[in-house]
PQR file with spaces between the fields and no chain letter, atoms N, CA, C, O and H, PARSE charges and radii, in Angstrom:
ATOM       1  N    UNK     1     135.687 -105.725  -51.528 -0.4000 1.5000
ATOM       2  CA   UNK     1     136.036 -106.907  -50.772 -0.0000 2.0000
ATOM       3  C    UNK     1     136.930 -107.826  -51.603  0.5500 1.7000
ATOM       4  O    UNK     1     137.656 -108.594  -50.971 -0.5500 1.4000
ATOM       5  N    UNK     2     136.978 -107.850  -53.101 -0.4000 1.5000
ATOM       6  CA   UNK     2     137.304 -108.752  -53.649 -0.0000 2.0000
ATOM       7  C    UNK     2     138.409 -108.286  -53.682  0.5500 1.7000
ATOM       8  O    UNK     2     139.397 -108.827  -53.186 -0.5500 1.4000
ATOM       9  H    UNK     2     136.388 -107.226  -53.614  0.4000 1.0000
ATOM      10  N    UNK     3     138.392 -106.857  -54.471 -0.4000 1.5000
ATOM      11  CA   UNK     3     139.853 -106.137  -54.507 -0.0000 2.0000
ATOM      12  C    UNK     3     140.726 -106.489  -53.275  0.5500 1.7000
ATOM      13  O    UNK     3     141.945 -106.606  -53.395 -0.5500 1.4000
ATOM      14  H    UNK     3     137.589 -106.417  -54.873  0.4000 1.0000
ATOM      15  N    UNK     4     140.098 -106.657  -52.098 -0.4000 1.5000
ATOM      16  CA   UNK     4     141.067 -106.298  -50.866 -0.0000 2.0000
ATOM      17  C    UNK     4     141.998 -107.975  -51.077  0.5500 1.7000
ATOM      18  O    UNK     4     143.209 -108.097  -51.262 -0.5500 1.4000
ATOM      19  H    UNK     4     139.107 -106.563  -52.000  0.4000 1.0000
ATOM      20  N    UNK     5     140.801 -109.267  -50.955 -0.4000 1.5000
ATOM      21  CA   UNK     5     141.022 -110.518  -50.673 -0.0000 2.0000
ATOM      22  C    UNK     5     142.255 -110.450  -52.010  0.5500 1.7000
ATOM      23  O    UNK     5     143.300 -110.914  -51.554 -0.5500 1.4000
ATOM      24  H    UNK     5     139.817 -109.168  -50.805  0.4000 1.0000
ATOM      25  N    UNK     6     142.377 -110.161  -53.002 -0.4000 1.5000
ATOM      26  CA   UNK     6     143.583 -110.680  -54.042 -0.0000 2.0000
ATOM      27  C    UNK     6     144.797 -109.899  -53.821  0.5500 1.7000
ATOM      28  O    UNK     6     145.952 -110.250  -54.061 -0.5500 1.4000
ATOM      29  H    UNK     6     141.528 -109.784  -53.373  0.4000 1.0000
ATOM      30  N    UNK     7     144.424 -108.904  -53.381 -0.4000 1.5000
ATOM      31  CA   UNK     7     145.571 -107.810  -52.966 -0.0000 2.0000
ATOM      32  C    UNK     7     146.294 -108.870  -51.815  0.5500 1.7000
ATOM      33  O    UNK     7     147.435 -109.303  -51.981 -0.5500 1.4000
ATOM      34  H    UNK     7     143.485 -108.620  -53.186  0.4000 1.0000
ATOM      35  N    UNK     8     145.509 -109.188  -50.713 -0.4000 1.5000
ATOM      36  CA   UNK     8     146.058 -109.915  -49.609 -0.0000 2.0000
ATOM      37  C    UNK     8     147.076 -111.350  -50.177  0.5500 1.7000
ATOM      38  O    UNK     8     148.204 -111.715  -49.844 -0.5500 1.4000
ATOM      39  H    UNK     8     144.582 -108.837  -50.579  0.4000 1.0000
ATOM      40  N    UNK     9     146.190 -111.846  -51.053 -0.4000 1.5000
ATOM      41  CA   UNK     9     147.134 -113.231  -51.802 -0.0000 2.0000
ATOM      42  C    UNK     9     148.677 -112.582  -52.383  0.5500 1.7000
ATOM      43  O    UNK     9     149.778 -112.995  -52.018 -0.5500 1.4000
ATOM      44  H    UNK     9     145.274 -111.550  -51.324  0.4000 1.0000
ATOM      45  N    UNK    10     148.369 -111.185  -53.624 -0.4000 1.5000
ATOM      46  CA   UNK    10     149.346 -110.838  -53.888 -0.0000 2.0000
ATOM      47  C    UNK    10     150.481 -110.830  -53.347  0.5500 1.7000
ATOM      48  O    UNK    10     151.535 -111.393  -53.642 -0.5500 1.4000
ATOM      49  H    UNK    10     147.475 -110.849  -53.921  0.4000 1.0000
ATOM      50  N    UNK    11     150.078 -109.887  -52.218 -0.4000 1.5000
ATOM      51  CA   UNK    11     151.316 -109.484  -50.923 -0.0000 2.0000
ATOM      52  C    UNK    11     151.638 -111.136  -50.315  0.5500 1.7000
ATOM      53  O    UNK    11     152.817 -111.390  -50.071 -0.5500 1.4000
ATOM      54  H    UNK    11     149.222 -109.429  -51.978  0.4000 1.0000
ATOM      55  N    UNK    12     150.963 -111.846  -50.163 -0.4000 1.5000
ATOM      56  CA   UNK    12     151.744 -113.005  -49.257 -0.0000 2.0000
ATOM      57  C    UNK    12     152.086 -113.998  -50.240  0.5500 1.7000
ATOM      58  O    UNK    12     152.367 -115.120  -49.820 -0.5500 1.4000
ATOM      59  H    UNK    12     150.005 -111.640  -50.361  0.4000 1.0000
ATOM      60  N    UNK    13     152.111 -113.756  -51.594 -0.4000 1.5000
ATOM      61  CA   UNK    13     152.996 -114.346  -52.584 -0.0000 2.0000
ATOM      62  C    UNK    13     154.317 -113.808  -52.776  0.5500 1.7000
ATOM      63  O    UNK    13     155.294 -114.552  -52.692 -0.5500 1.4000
ATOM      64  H    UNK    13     151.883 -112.844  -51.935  0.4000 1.0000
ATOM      65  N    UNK    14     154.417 -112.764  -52.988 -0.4000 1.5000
ATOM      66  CA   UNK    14     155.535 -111.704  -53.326 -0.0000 2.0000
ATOM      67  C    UNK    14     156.100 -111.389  -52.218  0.5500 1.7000
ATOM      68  O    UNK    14     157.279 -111.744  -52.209 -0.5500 1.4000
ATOM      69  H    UNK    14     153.624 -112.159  -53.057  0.4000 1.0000
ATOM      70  N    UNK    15     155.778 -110.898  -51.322 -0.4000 1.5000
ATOM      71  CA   UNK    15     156.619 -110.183  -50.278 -0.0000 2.0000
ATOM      72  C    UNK    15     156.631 -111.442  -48.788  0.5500 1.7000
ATOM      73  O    UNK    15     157.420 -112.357  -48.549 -0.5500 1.4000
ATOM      74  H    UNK    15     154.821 -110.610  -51.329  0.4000 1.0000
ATOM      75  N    UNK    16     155.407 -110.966  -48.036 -0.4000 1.5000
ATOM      76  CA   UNK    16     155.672 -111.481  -46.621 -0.0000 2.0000
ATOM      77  C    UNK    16     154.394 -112.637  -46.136  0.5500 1.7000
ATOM      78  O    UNK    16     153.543 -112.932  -46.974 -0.5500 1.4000
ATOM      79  H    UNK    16     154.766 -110.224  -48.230  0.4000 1.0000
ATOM      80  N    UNK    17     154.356 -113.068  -45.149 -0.4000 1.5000
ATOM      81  CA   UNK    17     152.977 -113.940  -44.780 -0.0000 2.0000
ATOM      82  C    UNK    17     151.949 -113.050  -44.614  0.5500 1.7000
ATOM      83  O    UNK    17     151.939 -112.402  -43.567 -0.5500 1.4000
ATOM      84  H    UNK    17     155.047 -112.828  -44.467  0.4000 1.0000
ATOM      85  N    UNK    18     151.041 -112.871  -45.460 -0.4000 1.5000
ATOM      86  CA   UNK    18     149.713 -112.237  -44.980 -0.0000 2.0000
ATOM      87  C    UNK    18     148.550 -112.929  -45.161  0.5500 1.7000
ATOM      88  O    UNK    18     148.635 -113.966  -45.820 -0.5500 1.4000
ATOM      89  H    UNK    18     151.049 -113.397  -46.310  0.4000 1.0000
ATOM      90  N    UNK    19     147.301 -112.548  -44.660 -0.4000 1.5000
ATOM      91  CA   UNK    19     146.084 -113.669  -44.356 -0.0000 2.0000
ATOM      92  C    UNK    19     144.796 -112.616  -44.346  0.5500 1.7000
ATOM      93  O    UNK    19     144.838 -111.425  -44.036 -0.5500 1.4000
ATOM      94  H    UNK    19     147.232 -111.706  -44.124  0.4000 1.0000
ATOM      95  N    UNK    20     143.746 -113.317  -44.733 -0.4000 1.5000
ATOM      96  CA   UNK    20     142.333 -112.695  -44.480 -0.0000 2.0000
ATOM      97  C    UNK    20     141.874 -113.285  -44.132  0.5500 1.7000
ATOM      98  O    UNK    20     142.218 -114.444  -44.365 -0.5500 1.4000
ATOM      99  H    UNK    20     143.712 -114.284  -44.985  0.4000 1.0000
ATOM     100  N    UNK    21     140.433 -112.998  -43.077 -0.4000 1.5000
ATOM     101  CA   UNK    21     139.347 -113.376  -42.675 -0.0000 2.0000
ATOM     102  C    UNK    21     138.088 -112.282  -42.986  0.5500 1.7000
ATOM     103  O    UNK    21     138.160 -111.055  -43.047 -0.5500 1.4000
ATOM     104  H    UNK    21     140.153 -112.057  -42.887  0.4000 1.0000
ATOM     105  N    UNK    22     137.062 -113.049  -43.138 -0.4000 1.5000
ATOM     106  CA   UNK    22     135.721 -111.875  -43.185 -0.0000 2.0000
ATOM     107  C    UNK    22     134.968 -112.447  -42.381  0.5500 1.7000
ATOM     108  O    UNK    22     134.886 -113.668  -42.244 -0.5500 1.4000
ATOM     109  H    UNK    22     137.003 -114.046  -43.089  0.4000 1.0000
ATOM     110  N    UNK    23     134.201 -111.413  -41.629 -0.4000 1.5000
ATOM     111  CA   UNK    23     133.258 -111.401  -40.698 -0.0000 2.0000
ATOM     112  C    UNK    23     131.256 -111.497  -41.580  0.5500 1.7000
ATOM     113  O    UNK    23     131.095 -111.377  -42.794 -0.5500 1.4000
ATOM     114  H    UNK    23     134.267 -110.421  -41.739  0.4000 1.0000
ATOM     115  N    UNK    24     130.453 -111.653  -40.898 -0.4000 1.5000
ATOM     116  CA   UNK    24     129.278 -111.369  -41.576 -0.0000 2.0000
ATOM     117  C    UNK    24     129.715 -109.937  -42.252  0.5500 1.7000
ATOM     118  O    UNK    24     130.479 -109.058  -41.852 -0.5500 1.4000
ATOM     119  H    UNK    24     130.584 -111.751  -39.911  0.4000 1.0000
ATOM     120  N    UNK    25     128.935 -110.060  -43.418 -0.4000 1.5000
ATOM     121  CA   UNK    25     128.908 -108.588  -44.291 -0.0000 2.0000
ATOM     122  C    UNK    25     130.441 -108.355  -44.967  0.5500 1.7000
ATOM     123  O    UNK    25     131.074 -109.256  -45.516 -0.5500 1.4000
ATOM     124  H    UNK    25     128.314 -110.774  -43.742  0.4000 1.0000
ATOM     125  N    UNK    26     131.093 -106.400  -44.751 -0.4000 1.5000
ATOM     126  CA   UNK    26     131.700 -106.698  -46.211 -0.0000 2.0000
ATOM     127  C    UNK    26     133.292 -106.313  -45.350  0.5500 1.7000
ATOM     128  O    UNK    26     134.112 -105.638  -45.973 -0.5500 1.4000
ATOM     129  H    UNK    26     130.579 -105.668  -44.305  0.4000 1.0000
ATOM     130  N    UNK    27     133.526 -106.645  -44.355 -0.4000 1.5000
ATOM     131  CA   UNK    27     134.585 -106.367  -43.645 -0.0000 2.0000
ATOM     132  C    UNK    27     135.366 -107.453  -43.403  0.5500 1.7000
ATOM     133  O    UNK    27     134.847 -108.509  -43.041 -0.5500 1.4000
ATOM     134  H    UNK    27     132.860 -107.193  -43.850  0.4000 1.0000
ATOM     135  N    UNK    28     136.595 -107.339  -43.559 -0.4000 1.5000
ATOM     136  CA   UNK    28     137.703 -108.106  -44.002 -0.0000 2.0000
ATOM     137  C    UNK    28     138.985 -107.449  -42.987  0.5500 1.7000
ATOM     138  O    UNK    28     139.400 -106.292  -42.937 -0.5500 1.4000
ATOM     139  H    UNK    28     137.016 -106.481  -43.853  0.4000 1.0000
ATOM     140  N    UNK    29     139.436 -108.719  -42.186 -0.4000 1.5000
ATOM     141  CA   UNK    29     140.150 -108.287  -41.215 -0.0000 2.0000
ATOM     142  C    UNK    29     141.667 -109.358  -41.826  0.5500 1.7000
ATOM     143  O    UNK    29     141.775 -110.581  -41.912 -0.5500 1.4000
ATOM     144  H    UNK    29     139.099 -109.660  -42.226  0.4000 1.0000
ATOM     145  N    UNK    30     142.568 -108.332  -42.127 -0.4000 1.5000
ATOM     146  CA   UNK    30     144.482 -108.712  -42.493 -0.0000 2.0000
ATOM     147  C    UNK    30     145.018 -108.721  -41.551  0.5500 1.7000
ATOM     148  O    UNK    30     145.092 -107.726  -40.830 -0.5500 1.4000
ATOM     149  H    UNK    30     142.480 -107.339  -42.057  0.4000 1.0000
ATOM     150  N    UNK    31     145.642 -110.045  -41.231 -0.4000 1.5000
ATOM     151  CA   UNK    31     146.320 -110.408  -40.258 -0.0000 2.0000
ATOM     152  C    UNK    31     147.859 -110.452  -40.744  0.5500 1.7000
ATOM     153  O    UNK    31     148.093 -110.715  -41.923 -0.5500 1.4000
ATOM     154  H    UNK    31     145.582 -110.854  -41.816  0.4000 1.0000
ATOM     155  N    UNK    32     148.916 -110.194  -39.829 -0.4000 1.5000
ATOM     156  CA   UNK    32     150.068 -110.281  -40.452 -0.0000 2.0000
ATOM     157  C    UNK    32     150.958 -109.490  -39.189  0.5500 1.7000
ATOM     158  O    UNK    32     150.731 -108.422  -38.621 -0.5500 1.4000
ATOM     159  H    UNK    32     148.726 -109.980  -38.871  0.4000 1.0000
ATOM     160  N    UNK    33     152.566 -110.943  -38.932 -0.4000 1.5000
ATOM     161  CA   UNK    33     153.180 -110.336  -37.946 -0.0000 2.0000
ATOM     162  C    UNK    33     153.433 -108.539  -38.016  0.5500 1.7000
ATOM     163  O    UNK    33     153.448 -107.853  -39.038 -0.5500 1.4000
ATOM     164  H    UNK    33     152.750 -111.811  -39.393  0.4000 1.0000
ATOM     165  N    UNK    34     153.624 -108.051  -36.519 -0.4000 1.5000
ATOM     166  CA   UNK    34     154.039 -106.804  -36.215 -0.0000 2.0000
ATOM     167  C    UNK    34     154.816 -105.892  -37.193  0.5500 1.7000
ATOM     168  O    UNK    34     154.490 -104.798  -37.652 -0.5500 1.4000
ATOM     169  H    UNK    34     153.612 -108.608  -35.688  0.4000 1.0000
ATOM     170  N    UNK    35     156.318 -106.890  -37.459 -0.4000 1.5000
ATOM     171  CA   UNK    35     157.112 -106.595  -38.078 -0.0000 2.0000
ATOM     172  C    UNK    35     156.783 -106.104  -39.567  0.5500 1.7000
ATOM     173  O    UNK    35     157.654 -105.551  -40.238 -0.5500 1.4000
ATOM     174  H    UNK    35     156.583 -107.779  -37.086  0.4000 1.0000
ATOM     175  N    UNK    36     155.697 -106.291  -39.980 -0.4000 1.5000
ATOM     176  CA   UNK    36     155.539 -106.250  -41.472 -0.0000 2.0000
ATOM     177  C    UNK    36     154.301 -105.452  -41.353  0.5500 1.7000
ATOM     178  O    UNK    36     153.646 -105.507  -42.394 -0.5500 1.4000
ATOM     179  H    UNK    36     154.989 -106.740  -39.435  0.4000 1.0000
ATOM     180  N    UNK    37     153.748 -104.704  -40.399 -0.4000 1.5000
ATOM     181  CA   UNK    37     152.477 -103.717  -40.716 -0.0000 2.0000
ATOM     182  C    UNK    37     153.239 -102.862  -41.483  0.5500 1.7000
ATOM     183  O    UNK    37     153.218 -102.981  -42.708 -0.5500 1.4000
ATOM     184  H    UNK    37     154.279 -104.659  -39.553  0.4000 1.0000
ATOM     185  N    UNK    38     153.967 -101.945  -40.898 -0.4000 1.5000
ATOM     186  CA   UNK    38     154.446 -100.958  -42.016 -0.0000 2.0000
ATOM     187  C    UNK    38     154.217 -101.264  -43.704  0.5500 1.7000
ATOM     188  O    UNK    38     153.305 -100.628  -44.232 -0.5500 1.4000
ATOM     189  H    UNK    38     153.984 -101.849  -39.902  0.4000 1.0000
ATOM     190  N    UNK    39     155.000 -102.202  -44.553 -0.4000 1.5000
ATOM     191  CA   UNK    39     154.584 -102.962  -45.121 -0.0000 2.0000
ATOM     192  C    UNK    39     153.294 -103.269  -46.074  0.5500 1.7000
ATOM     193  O    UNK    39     152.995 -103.222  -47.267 -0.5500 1.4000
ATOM     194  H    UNK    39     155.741 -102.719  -44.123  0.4000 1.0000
ATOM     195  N    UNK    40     152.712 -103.614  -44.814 -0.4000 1.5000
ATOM     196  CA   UNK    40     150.942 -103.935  -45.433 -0.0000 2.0000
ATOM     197  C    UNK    40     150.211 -102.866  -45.407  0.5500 1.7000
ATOM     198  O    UNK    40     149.233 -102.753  -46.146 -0.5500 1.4000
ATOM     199  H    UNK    40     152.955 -103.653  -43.845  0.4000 1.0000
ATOM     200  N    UNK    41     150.613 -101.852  -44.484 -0.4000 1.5000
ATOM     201  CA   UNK    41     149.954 -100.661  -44.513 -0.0000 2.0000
ATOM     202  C    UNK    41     150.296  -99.251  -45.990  0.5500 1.7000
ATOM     203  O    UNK    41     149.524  -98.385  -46.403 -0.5500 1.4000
ATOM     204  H    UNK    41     151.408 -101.943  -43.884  0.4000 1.0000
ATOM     205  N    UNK    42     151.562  -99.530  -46.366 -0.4000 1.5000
ATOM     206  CA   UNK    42     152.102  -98.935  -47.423 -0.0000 2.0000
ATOM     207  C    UNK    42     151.334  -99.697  -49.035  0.5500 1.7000
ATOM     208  O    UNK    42     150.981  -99.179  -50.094 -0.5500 1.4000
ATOM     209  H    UNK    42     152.189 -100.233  -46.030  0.4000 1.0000
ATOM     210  N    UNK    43     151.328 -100.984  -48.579 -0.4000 1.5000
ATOM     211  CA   UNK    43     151.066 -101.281  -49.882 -0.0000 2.0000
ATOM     212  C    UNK    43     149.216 -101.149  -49.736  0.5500 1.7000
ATOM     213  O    UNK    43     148.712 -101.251  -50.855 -0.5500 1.4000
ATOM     214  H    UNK    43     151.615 -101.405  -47.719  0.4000 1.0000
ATOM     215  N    UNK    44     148.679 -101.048  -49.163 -0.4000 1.5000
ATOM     216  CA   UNK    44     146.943 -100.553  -48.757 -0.0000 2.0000
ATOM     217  C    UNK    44     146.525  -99.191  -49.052  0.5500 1.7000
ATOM     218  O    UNK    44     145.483  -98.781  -49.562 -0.5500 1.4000
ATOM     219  H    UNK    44     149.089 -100.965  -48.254  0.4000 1.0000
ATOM     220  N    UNK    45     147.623  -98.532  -48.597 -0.4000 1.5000
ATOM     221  CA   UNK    45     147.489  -96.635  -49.331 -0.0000 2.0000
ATOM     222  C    UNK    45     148.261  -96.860  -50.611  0.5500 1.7000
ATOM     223  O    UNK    45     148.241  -95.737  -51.113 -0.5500 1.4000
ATOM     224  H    UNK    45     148.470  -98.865  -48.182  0.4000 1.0000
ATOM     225  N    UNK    46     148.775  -97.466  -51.247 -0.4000 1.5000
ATOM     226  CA   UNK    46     148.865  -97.526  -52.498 -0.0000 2.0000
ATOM     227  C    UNK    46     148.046  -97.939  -53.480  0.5500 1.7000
ATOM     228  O    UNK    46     147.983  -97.539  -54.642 -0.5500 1.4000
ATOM     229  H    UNK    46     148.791  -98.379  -50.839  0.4000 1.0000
ATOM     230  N    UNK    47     147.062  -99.248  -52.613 -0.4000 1.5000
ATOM     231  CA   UNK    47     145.518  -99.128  -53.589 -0.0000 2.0000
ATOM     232  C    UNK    47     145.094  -98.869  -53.148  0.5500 1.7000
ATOM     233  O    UNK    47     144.525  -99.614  -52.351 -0.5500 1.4000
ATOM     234  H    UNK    47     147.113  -99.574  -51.669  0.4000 1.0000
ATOM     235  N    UNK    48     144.826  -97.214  -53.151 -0.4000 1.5000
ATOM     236  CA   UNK    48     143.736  -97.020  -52.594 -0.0000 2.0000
ATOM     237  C    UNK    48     142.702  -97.242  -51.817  0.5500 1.7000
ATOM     238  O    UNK    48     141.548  -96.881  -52.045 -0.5500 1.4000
ATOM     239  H    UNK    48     145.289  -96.609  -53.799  0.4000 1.0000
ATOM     240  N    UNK    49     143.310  -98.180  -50.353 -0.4000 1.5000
ATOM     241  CA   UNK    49     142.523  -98.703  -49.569 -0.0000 2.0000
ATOM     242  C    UNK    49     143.173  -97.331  -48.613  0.5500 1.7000
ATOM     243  O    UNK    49     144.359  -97.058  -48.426 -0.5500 1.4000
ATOM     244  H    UNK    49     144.247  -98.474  -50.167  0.4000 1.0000
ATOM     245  N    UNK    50     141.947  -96.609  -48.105 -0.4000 1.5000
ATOM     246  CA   UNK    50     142.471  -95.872  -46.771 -0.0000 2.0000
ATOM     247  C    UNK    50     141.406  -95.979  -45.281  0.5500 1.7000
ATOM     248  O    UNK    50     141.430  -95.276  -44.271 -0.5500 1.4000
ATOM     249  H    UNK    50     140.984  -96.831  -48.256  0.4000 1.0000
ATOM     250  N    UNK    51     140.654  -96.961  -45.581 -0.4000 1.5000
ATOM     251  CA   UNK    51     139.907  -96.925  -44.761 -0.0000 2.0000
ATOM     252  C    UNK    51     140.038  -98.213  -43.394  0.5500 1.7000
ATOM     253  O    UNK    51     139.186  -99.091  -43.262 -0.5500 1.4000
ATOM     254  H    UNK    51     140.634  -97.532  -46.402  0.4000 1.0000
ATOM     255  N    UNK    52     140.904  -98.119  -42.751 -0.4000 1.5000
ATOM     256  CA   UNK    52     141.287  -98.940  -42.072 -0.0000 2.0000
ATOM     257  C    UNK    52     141.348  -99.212  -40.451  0.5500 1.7000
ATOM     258  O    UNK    52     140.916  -98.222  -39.862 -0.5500 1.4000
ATOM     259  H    UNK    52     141.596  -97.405  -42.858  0.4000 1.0000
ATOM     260  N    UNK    53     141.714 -100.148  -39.649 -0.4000 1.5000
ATOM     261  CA   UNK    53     141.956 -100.006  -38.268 -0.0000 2.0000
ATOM     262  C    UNK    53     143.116 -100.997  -37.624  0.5500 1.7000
ATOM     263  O    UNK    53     143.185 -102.225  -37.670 -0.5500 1.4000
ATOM     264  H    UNK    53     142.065 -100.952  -40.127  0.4000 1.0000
ATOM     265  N    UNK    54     143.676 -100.390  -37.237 -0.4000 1.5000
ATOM     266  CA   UNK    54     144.792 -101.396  -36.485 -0.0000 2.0000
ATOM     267  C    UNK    54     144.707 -102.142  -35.411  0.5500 1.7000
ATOM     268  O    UNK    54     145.069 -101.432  -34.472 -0.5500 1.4000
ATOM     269  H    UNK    54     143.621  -99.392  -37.200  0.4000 1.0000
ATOM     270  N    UNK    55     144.335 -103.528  -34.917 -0.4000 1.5000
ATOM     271  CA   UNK    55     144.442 -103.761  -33.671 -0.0000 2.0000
ATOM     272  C    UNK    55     145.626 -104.568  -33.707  0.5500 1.7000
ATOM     273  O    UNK    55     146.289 -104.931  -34.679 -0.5500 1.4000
ATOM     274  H    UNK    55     144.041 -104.104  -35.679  0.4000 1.0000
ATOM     275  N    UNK    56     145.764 -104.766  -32.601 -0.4000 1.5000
ATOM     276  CA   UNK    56     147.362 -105.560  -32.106 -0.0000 2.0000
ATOM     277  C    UNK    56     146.527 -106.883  -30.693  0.5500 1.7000
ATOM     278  O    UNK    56     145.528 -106.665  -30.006 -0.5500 1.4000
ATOM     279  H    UNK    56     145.225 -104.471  -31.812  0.4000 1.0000
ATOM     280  N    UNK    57     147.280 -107.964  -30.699 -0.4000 1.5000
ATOM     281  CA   UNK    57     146.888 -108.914  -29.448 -0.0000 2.0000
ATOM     282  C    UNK    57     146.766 -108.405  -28.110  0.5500 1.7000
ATOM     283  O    UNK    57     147.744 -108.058  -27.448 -0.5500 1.4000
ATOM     284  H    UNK    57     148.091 -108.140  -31.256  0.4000 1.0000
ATOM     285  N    UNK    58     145.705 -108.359  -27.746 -0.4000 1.5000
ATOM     286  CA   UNK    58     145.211 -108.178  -26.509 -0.0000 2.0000
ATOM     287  C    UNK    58     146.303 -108.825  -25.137  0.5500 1.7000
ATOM     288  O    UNK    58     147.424 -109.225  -25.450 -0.5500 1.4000
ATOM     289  H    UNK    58     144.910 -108.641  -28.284  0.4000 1.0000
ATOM     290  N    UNK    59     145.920 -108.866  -23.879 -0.4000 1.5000
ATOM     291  CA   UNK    59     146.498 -109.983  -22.971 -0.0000 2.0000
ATOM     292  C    UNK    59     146.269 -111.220  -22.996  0.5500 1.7000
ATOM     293  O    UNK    59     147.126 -112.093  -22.854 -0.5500 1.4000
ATOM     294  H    UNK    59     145.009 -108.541  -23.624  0.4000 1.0000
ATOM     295  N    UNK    60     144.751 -111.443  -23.231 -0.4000 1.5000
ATOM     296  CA   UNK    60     143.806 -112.483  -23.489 -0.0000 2.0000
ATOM     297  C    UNK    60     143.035 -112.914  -22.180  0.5500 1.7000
ATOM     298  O    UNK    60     142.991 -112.210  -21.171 -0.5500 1.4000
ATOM     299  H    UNK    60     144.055 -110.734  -23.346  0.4000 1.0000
ATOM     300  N    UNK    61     142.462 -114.084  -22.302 -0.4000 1.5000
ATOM     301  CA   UNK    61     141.244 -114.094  -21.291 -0.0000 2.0000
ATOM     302  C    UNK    61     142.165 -114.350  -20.065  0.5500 1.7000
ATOM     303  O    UNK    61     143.267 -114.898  -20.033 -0.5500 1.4000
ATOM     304  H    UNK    61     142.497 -114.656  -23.122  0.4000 1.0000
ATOM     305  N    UNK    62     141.234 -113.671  -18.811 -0.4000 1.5000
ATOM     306  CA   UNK    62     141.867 -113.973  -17.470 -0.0000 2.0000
ATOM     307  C    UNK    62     140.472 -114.182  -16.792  0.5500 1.7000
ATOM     308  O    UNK    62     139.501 -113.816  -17.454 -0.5500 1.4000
ATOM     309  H    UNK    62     140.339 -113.225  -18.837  0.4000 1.0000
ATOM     310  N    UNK    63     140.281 -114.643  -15.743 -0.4000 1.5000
ATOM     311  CA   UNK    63     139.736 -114.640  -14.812 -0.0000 2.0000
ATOM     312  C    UNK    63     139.387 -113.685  -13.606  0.5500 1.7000
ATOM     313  O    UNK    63     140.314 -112.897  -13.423 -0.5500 1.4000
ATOM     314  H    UNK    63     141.069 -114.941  -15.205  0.4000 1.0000
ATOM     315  N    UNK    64     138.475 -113.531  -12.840 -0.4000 1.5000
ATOM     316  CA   UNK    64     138.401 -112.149  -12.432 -0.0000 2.0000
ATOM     317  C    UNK    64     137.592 -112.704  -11.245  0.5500 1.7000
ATOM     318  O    UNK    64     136.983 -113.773  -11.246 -0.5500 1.4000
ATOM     319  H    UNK    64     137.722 -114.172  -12.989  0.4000 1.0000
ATOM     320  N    UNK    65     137.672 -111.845  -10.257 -0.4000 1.5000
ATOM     321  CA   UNK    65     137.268 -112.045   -8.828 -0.0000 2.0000
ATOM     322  C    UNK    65     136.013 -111.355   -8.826  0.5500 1.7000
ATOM     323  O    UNK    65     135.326 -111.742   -7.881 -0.5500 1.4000
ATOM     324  H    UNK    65     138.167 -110.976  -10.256  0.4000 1.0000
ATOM     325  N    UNK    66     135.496 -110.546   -9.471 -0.4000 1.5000
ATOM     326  CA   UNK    66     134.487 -109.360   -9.136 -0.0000 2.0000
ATOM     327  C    UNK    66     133.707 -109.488  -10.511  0.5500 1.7000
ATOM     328  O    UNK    66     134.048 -109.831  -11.643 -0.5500 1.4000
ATOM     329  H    UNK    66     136.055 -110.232  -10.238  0.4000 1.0000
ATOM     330  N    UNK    67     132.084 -108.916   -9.730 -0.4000 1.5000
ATOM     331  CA   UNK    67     131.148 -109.372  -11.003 -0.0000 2.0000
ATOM     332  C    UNK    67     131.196 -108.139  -11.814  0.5500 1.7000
ATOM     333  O    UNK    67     131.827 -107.124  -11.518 -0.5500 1.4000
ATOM     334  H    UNK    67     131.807 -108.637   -8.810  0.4000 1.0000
ATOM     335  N    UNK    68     130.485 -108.319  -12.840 -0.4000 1.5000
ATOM     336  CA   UNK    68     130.913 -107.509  -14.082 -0.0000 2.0000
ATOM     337  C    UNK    68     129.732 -106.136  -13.797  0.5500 1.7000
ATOM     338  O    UNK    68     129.959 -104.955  -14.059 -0.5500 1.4000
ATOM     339  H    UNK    68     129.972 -109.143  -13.080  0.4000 1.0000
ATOM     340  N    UNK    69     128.145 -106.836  -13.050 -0.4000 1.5000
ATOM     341  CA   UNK    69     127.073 -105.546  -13.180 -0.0000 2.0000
ATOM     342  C    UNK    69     126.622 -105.394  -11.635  0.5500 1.7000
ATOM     343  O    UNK    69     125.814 -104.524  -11.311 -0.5500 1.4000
ATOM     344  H    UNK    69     127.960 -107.796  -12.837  0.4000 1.0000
């Protein structure tokens, strides 16, 4: 976790805007425009981080006519 959080400072010193958040426990979610995953993802398999997941922005909340159960 720690490794990941300084790695994240590194990269958004040196190169591009990048950001962390952690959730309860030891998972750590990198945020960072589209344009620059490639990027963050190259420099993550370079330390040896391979354990990862990509999400991208949803639509976001809407409203809905019909119940859910």
């Amino acid at each position: 976790t720690i490794k990941i959080m300084k790695l994240v400072q590194q990269i958004r010193k040196s190169y591009f805007p990048t950001y962390f958040t952690i959730d309860s426990g030891p998972h750590i979610c990198i945020i960072c425009e589209e344009k620059n995953l490639k990027n963050l993802l190259k420099n993550l398999k370079d330390n040896k981080i391979t354990n990862f997941i990509v999400n991208k922005p949803s639509i976001g909340a809407k409203l809905i006519n019909t119940h859910l159960f």
